[in-house]
C-alpha positions in Angstrom: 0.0 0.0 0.0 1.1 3.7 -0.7 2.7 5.8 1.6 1.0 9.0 0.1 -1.8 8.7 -2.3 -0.9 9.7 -5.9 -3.9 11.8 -5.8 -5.1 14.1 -2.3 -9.1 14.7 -2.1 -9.3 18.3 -1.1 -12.7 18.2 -0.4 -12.5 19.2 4.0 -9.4 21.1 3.1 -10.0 23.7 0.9 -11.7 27.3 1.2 -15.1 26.5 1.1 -14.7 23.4 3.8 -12.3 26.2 6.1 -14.7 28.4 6.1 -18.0 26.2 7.1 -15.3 25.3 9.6 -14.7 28.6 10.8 -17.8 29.8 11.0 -18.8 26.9 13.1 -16.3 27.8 15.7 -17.4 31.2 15.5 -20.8 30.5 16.6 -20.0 28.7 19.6 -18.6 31.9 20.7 -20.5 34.6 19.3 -23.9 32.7 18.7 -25.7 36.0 17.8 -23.4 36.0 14.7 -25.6 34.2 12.1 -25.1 35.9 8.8 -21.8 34.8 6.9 -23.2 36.6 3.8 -23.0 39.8 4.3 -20.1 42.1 3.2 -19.1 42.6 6.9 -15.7 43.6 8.8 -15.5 40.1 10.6 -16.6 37.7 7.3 -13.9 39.5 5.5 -11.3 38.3 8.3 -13.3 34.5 8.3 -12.7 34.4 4.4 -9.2 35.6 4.7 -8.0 32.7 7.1 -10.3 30.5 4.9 -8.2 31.4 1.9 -4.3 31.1 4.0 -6.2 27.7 5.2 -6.4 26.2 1.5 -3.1 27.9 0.2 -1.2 26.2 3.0 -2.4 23.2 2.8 -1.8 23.1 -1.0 2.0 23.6 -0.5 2.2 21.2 2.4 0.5 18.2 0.2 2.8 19.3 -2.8 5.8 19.3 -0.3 5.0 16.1 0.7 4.6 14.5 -3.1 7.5 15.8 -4.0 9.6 14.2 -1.1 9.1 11.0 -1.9 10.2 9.2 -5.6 7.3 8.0 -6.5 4.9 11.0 -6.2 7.4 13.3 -7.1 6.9 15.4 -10.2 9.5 17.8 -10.5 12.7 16.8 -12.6 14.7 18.5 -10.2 13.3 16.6 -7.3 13.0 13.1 -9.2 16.7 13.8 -9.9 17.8 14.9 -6.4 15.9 11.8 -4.8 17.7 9.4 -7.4 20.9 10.8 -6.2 20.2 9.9 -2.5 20.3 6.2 -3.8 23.0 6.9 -6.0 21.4 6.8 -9.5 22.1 9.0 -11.8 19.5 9.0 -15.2 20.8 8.7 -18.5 21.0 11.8 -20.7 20.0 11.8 -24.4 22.2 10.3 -26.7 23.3 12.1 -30.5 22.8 9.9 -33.6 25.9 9.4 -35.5 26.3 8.4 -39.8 28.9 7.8 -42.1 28.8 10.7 -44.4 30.4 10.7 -48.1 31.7 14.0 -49.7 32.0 13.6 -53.4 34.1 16.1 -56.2 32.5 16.3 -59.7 36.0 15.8 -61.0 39.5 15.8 -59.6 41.1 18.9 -58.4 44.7 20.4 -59.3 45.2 21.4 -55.3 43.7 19.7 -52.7 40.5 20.5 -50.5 40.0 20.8 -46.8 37.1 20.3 -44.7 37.5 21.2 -41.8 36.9 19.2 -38.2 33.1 20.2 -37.3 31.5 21.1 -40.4 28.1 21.3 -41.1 25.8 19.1 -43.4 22.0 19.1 -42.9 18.7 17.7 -44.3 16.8 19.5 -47.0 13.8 21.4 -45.2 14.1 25.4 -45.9 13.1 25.5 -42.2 14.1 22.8 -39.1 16.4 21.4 -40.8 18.3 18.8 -39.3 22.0 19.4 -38.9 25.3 17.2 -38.1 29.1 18.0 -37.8 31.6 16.1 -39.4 34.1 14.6 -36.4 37.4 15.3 -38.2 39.0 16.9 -41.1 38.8 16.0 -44.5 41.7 16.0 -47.0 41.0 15.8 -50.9 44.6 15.3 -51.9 44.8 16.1 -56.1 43.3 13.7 -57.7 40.6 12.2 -55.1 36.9 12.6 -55.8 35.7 10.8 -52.5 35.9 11.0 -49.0 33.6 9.3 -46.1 33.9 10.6 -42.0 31.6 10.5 -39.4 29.1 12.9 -38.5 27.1 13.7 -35.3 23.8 15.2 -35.0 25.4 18.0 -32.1 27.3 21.0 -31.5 30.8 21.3 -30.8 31.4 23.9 -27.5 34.2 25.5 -26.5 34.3 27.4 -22.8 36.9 28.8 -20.7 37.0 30.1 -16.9 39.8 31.5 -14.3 40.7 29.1 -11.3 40.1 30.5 -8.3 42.6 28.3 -6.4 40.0 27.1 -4.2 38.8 23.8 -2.8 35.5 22.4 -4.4 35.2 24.9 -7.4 31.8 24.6 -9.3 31.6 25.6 -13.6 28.6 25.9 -14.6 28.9 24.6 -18.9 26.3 27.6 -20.4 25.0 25.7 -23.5 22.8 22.9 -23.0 21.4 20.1 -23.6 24.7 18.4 -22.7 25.8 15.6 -24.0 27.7 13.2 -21.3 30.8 11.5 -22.7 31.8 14.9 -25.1 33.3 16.4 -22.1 36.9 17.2 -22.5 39.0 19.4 -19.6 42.0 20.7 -19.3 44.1 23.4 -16.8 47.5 25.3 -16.5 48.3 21.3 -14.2 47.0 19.5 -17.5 44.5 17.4 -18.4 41.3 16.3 -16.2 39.5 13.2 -16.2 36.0 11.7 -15.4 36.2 9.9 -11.5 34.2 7.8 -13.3 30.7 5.8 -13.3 30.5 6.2 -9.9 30.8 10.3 -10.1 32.1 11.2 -6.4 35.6 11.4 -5.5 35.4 8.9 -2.8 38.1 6.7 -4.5 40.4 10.0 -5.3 43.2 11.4 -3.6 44.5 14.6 -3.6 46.7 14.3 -6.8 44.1 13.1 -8.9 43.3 15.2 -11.5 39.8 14.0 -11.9 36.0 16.2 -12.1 32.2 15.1 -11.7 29.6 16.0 -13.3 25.8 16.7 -12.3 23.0 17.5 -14.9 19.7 19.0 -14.0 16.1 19.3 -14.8 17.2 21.7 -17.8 19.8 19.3 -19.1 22.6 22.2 -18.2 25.9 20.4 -17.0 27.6 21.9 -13.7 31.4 20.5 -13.0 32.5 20.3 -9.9 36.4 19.5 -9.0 38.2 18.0 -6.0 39.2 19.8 -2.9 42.8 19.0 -2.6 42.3 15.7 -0.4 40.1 14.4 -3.1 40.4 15.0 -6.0 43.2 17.2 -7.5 42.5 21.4 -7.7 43.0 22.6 -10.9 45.3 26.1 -11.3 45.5 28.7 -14.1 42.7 28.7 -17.2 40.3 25.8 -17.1 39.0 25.1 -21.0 36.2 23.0 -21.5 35.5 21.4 -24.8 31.9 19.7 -25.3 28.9 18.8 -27.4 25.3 19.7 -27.0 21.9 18.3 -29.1 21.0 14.8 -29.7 18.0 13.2 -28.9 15.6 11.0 -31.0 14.5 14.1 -33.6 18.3 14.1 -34.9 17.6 10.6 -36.8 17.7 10.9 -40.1 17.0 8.0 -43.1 19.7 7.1 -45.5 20.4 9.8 -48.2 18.5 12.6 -46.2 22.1 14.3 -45.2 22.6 15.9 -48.8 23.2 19.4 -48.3 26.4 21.6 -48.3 25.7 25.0 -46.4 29.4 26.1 -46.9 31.6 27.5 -49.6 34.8 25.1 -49.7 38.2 25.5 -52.6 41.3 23.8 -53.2 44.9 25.0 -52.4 44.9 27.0 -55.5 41.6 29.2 -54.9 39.1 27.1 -57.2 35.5 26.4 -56.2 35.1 22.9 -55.2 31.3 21.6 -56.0 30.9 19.3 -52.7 27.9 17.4 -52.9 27.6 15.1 -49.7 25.1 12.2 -49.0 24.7 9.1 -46.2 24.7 5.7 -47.7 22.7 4.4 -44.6 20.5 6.0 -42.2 21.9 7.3 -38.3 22.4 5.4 -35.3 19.2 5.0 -33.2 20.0 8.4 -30.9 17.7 8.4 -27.4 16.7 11.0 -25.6 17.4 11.9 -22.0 15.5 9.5 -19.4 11.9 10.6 -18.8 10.7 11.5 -15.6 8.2 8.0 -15.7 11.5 5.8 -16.3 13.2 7.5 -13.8 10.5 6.5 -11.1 11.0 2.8 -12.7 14.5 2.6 -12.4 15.8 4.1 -9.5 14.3 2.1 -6.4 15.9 -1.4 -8.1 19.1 0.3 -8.7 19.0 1.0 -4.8 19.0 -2.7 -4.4 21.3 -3.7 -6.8 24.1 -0.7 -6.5 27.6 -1.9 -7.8 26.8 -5.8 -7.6 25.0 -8.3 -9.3 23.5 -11.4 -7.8 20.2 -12.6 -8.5 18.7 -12.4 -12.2 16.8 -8.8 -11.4 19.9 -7.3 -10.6 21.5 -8.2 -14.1 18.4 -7.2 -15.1 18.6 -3.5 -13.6 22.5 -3.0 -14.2 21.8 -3.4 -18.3 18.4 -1.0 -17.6 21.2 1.8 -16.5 22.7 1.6 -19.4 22.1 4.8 -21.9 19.8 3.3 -24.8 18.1 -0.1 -23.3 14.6 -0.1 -23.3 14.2 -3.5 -22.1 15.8 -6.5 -20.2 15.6 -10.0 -19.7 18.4 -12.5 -17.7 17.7 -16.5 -17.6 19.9 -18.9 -15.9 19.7 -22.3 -16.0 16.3 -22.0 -13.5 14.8 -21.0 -16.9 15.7 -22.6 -19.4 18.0 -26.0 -19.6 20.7 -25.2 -21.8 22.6 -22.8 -19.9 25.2 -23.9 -17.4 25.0 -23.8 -13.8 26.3 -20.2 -12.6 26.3 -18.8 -16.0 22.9 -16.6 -17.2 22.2 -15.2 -20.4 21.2 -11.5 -20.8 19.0 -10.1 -23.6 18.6 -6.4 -24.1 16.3 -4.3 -26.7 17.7 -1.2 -28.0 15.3 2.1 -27.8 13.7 2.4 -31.1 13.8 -1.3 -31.6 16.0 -3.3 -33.9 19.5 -5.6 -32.9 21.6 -4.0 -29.9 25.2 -2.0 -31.5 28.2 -3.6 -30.8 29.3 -0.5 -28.4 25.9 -1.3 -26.1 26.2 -4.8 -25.7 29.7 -3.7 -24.5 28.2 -1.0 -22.2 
């Protein structure tokens, strides 16, 4: 049985039931004061606690749903209360394809394109843009060239240390996409602590930085103290990607525009054209507020081990882009050894799991 009920009947608790109330009370003192209709001094005053009644106990039964996980409606509160269990939901994932530029004909010098530019979709408005993920080289001669592209935005943002224990950077551009972050300070580079996000297993020379999202999808990065977790000195430069999400998919062939001007070594045009032989990756977005109810309370349970089939069950569930889960052992089904289980996983969107997410 629930703790709170997912829905409160205001019925005794709101103006009209404080004021009946009130007015009861009233008359066992004054019983000459019978007429609650009237625009008088003291029915003003009864109305007016009446009204502080109801708005009270509005924000003390919202209060109270958002406390707890399960009534909670907030993102900021779903996401705070998964962090008291230590889960932290997924974030949206960008859509990646293997994009082809093509030259009409060879070139005399050769033609750059350079890391992070643009190719998009078709539609005069909303189109749908990727970045290519490195540069491009038509040496004289070549006609073709194929390198990934990713439906996001490459960032760039850059802050003063302060020299102080437990500095906080909040990244401006959102939504942020977790695994683009890149860091660096005048005492080199800095590193992810890793899935477990605390510093707990850092010491002081460390040069490692967390990471918390919030209900906005803006990234704030937060760095060690000195005893854990290395403080970073000088400039701190932060490289990074925002965008993603499911609406960055695109079908094979869609990616066939050029926005840019682009020419060889010598100053000629070069005619790009550009196209993807196959459609993207199946991208995600972040984890909903309803999965985020589902998954956190097993993830309680299971933490950092796996035992029993529900906890393989819920550490592939934590994993950016499964939908679903299933483990057998040999309890289910015959064929599998004793203390060996067999773990299948759907992909969001459907379809056969990636290489890269069976690994994850």
């Amino acid at each position: 049985m629930a703790l709170l009920p997912t829905s409160v009947d205001y019925s005794n608790r709101d103006f009209a039931a404080i004021r009946a109330r009130v007015f009861v009370l009233v008359r066992q003192v004054f019983p000459a004061w019978t007429d609650d209709s009237v625009a008088s001094f003291g029915n003003m005053l009864v109305e007016a606690f009446a009204f502080i009644g109801d708005v009270l106990n509005f924000y003390q039964d919202n209060q109270a749903g958002e406390s707890r996980l399960l009534t909670a409606t907030q993102r900021q509160n779903l996401i705070a209360l998964a962090a008291l269990v230590g889960y932290r939901p997924a974030g949206q994932t960008a859509a990646q394809v293997t994009q082809t530029f093509t030259l009409p004909a060879s070139m005399a010098g050769s033609v750059t394109i350079p890391i992070y530019s643009v190719v998009k979709t078709g539609e005069i408005t909303n189109a749908i843009e990727y970045q290519t993920q490195a540069e491009v080289v038509f040496a004289s001669g070549q006609v073709s060239k194929t390198v990934l592209a990713e439906n996001s935005v490459a960032r760039e943002y850059a802050v003063q240390s302060s020299g102080l224990p437990d500095q906080l950077v909040a990244l401006p551009s959102s939504p942020f996409l977790e695994g683009s972050l890149v860091v660096t300070a005048d005492n080199g580079a800095f590193v992810w602590a890793g899935a477990i996000n605390n510093f707990t297993e850092s010491d002081g020379v460390d040069q490692h930085w967390i990471f918390r999202v919030d209900d906005q999808d803006r990234a704030t990065i937060l760095f060690g103290n000195g005893a854990n977790g290395a403080i970073p000195t000088g400039l701190i430069s932060f490289a990074y990607k925002t965008g993603g999400g499911r609406a960055g998919r695109v079908e094979a062939g869609k990616l066939n525009k050029v926005p840019d001007a682009y020419y060889d070594s010598l100053g000629t045009p070069a005619l790009l054209s550009t196209t993807n032989a196959e459609a993207s990756t199946p991208a995600v977005d972040r984890e909903s507020n309803a999965l985020i109810k589902l998954k956190a309370p097993p993830f309680a349970r299971a933490q950092r081990r796996s035992v029993s089939r529900e906890d393989y069950e819920t550490a592939a569930m934590s994993v950016a882009g499964v939908a679903r889960a299933l483990c057998l052992t040999i309890n289910e089904l015959a064929t599998i050894d004793e203390n060996r289980y067999l773990l299948f996983v759907v992909p969001s969107g459907g379809g056969t799991p990636s290489a890269l997410l069976l690994e994850q």
